[in-house]
LODREN-944221 format. One record per residue (C-alpha): residue in three letters; x, y, z. Coordinates in nm, 4 decimals. Layout:
<rs>
{res->ALA X->X Y->Y Z->Z}
...
</rs>
This chain:
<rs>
{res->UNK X->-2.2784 Y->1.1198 Z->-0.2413}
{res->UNK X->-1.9775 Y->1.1031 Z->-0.4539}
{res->UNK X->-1.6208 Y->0.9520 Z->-0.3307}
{res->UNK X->-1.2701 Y->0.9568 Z->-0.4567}
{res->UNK X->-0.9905 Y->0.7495 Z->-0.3487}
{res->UNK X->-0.7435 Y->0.9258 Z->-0.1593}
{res->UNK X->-0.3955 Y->0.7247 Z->-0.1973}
{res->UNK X->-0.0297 Y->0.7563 Z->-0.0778}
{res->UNK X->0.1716 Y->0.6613 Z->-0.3718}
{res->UNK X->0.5505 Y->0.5248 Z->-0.2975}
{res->UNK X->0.6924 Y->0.6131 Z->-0.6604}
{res->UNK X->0.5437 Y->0.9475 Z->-0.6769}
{res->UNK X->0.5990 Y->1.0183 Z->-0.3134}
{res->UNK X->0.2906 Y->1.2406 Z->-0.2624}
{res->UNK X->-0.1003 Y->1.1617 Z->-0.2020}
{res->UNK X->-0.3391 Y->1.2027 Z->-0.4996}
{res->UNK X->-0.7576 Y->1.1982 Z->-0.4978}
{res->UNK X->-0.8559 Y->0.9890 Z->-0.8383}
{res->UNK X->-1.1169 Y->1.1743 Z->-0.9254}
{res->UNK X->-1.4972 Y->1.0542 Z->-1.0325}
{res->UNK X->-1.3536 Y->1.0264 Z->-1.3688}
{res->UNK X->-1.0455 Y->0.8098 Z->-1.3553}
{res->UNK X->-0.7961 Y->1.1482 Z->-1.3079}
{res->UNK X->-0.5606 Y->1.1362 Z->-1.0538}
{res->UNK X->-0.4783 Y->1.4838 Z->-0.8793}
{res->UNK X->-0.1538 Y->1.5375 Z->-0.6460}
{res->UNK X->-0.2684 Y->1.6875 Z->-0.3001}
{res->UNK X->0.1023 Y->1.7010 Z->-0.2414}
{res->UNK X->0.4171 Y->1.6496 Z->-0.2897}
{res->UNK X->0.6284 Y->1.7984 Z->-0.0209}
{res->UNK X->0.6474 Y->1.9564 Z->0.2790}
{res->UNK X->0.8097 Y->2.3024 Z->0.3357}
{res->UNK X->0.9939 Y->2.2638 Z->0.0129}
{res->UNK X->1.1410 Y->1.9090 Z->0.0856}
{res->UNK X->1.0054 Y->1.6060 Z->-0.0481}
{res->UNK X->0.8157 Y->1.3449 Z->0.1649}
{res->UNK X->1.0156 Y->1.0413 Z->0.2380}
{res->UNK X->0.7052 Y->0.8209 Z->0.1088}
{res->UNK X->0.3617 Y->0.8748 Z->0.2650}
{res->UNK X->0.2521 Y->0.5495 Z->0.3493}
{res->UNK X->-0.1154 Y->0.5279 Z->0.5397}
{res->UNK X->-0.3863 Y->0.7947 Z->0.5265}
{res->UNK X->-0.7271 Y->0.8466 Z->0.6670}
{res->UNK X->-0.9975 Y->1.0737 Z->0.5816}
{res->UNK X->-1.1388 Y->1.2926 Z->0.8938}
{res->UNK X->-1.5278 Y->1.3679 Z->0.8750}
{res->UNK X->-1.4421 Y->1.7198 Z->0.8664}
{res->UNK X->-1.2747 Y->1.6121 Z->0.4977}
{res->UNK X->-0.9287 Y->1.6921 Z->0.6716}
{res->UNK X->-0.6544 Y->1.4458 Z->0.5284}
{res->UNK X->-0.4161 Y->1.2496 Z->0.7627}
{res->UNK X->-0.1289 Y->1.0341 Z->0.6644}
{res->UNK X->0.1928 Y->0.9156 Z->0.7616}
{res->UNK X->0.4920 Y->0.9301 Z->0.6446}
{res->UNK X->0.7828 Y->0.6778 Z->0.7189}
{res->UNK X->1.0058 Y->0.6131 Z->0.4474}
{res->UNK X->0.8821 Y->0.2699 Z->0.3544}
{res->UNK X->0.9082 Y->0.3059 Z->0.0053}
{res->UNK X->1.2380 Y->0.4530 Z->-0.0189}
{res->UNK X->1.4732 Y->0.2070 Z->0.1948}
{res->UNK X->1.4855 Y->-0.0129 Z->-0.1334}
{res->UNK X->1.3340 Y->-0.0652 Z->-0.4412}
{res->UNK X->1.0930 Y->-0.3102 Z->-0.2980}
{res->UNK X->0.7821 Y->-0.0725 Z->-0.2133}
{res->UNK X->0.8992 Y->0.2317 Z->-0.4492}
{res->UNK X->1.2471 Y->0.3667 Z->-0.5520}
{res->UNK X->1.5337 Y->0.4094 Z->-0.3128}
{res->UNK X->1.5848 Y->0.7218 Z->-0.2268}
{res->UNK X->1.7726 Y->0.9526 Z->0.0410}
{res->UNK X->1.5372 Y->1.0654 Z->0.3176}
{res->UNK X->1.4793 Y->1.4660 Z->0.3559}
{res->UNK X->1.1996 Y->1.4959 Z->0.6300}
{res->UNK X->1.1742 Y->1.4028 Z->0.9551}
{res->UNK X->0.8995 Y->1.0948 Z->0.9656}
{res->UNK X->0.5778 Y->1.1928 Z->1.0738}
{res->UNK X->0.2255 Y->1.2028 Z->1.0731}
{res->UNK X->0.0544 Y->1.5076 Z->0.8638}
{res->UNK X->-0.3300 Y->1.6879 Z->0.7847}
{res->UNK X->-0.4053 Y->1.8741 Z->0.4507}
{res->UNK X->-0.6257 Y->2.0837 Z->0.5556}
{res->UNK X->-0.9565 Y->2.0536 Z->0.3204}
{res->UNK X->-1.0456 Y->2.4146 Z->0.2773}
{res->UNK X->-0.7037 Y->2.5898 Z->0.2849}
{res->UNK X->-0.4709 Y->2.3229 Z->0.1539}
{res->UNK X->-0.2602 Y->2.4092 Z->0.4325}
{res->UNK X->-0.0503 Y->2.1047 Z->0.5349}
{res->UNK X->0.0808 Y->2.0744 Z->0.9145}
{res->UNK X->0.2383 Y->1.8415 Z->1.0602}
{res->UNK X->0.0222 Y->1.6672 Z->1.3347}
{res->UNK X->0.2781 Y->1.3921 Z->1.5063}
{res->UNK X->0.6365 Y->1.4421 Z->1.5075}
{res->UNK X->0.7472 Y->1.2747 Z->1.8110}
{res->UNK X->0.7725 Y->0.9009 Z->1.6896}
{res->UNK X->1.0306 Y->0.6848 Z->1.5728}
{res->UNK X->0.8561 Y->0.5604 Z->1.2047}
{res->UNK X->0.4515 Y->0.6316 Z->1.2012}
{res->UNK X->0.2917 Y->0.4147 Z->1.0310}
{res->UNK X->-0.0995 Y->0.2630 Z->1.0197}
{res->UNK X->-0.3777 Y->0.5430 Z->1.1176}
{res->UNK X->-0.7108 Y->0.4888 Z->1.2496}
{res->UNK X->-0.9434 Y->0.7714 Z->1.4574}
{res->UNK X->-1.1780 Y->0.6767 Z->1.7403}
{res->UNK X->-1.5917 Y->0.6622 Z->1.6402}
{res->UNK X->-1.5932 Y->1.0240 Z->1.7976}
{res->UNK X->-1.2545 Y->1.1286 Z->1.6521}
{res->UNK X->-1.1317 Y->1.2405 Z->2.0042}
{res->UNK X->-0.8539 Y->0.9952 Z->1.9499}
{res->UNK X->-0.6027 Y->0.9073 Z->1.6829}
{res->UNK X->-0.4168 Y->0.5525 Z->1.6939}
{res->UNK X->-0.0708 Y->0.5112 Z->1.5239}
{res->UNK X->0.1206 Y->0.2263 Z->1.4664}
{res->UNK X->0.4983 Y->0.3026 Z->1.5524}
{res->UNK X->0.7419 Y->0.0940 Z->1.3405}
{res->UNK X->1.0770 Y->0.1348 Z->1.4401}
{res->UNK X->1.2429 Y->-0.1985 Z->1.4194}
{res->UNK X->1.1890 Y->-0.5551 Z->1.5846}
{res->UNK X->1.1281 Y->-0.5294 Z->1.9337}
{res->UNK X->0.9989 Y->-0.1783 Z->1.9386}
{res->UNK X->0.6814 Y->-0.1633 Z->1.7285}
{res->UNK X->0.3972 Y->-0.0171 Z->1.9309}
{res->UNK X->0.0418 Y->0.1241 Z->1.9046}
{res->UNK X->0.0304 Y->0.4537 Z->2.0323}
{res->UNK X->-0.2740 Y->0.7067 Z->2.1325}
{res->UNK X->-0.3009 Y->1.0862 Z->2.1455}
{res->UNK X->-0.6028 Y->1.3026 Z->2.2195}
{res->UNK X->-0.6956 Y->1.4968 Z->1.8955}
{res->UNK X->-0.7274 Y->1.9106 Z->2.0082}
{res->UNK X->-0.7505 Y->2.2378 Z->1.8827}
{res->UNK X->-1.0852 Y->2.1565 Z->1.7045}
{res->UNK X->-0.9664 Y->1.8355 Z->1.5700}
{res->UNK X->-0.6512 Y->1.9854 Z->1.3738}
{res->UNK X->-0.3595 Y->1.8713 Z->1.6514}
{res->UNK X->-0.2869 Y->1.5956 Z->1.8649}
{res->UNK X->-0.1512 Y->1.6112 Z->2.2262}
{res->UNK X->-0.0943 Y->1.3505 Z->2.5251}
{res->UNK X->0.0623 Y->1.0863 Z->2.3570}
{res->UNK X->0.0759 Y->0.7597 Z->2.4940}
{res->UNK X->0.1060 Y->0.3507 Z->2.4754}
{res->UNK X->-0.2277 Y->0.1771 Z->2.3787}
{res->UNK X->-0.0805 Y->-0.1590 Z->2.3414}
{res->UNK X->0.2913 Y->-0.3104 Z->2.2921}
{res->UNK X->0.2976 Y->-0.4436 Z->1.8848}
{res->UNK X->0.5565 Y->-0.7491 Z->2.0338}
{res->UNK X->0.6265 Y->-1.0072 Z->1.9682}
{res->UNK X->0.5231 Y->-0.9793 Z->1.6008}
{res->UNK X->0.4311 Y->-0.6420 Z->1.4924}
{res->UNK X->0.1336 Y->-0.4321 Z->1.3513}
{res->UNK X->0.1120 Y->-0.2102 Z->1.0075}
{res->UNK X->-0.2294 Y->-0.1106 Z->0.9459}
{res->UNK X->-0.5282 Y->-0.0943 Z->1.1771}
{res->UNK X->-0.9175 Y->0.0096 Z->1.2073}
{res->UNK X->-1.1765 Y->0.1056 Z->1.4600}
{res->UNK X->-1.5116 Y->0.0071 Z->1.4989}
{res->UNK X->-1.7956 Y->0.1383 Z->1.5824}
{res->UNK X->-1.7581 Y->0.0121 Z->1.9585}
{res->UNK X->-1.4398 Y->0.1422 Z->1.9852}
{res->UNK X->-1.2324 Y->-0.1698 Z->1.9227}
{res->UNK X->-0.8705 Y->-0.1290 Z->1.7602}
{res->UNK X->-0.8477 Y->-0.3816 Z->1.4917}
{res->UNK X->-0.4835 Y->-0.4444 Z->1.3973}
{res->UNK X->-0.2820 Y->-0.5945 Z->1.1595}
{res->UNK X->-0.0515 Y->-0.8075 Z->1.3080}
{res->UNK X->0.2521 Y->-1.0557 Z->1.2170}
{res->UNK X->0.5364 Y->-1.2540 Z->1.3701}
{res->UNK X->0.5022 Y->-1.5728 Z->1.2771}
{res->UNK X->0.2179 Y->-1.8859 Z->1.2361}
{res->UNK X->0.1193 Y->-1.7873 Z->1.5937}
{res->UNK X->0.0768 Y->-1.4007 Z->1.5515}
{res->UNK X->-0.0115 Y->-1.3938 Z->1.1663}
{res->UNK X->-0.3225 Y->-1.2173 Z->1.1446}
{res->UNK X->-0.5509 Y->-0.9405 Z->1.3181}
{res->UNK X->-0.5581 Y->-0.8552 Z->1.6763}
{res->UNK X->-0.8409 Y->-0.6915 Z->1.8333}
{res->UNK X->-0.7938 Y->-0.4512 Z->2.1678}
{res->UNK X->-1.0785 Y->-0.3047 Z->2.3490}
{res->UNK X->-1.0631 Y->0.0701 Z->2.3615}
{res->UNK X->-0.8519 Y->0.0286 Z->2.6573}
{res->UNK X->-0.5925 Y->-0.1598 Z->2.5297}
{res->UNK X->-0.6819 Y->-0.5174 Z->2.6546}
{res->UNK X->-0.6599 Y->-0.7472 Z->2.3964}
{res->UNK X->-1.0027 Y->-0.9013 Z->2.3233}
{res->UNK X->-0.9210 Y->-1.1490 Z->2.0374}
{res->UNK X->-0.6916 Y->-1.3061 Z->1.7414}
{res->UNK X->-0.8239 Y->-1.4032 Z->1.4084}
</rs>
C-alpha cells in the first residue's frame, strides 16, 4: 500500500498529492476558470474521490496565505479520482470549513464558520452513489466557542475541534446524534 499526502495549500490556492518521491502535483487550481478562494480542509473518500472545502481563510489577510479578492462562491467540492472532473458537492453554506464522513460514508459533517455566534456543525446524506450530498441539516450548534476541524470514529462519534475560551478550549465529542458525550 502506498500513500501520498493530499494537501490544501493557502499560497498556491489549489490541492496537490506529494508524491512517493517528495514531488508535489497540483490536482487543481480552479474551478470553472476562476480561482479557488483558498481550499482549506480535505478528506479522502474510500472510493479515492477528493473532498475539500473552500472558505477563503487564507485570503482575508496575510496571516494564513496572501490576501486576495475572492472569485468563487465558498463551498465544499469532489475531484473525481478517475475523470478529474471537479463538482461542486455543498454550496448552500455560509463559510465550509472542517470535513469528516460517517464509518459507512452515508453522511458527510461540515463545520460552518460564518462568524461568532453562528458557527455550526452541519449533516447531509451523501447520494447519487456517493458523488452528491442532499438533506442538509444541524448536527450540533458550534456556540459558544466554535469548531474548525473534526473526525469520526469508528462508532460514529463526531470528534471536534473546539475553542472559546479556558472553558471550551479543546475537543468536543457528540454521539452520532448530536448529543454531546464529552470535553477533553
Amino acid at each position: 500500500l502506498q500513500c501520498r499526502l493530499i494537501t490544501c495549500e493557502p499560497a498556491t490556492r489549489s490541492v496537490t498529492r506529494t508524491e512517493m518521491d517528495g514531488t508535489v502535483t497540483p490536482l487543481v487550481t480552479e474551478y470553472n476558470g476562476k480561482k479557488f478562494n483558498e481550499p482549506n480542509d480535505v478528506v479522502v473518500k474510500s472510493d479515492g474521490s477528493i473532498w475539500f472545502s473552500d472558505n477563503g481563510a487564507g485570503t482575508r489577510g496575510n496571516y494564513l496565505g496572501h490576501k486576495a479578492p475572492w472569485e468563487l462562491p465558498f463551498r465544499v467540492y469532489r475531484l473525481d479520482p478517475g475523470t478529474g472532473a471537479l463538482t461542486a458537492a455543498v454550496d448552500d453554506m455560509k463559510r465550509p470549513n472542517g470535513l469528516a464522513f460517517s464509518p459507512d460514508e452515508t453522511r458527510l459533517y461540515v463545520v460552518d464558520t460564518p462568524g461568532p455566534g453562528q458557527r455550526t456543525v452541519q449533516v447531509y446524506d451523501v447520494v447519487d452513489h456517493g458523488t452528491k450530498t442532499a438533506n442538509r441539516r444541524e448536527f450540533c450548534s458550534a456556540e459558544p466557542g466554535g469548531s474548525d476541524g473534526l473526525r469520526v470514529d469508528t462508532d460514529g462519534n463526531v470528534w471536534c475541534a473546539w475553542s472559546g475560551g479556558e472553558a471550551e478550549d479543546g475537543v468536543a465529542v457528540f454521539a452520532p446524534d448530536g448529543t454531546m458525550i464529552g470535553r477533553i
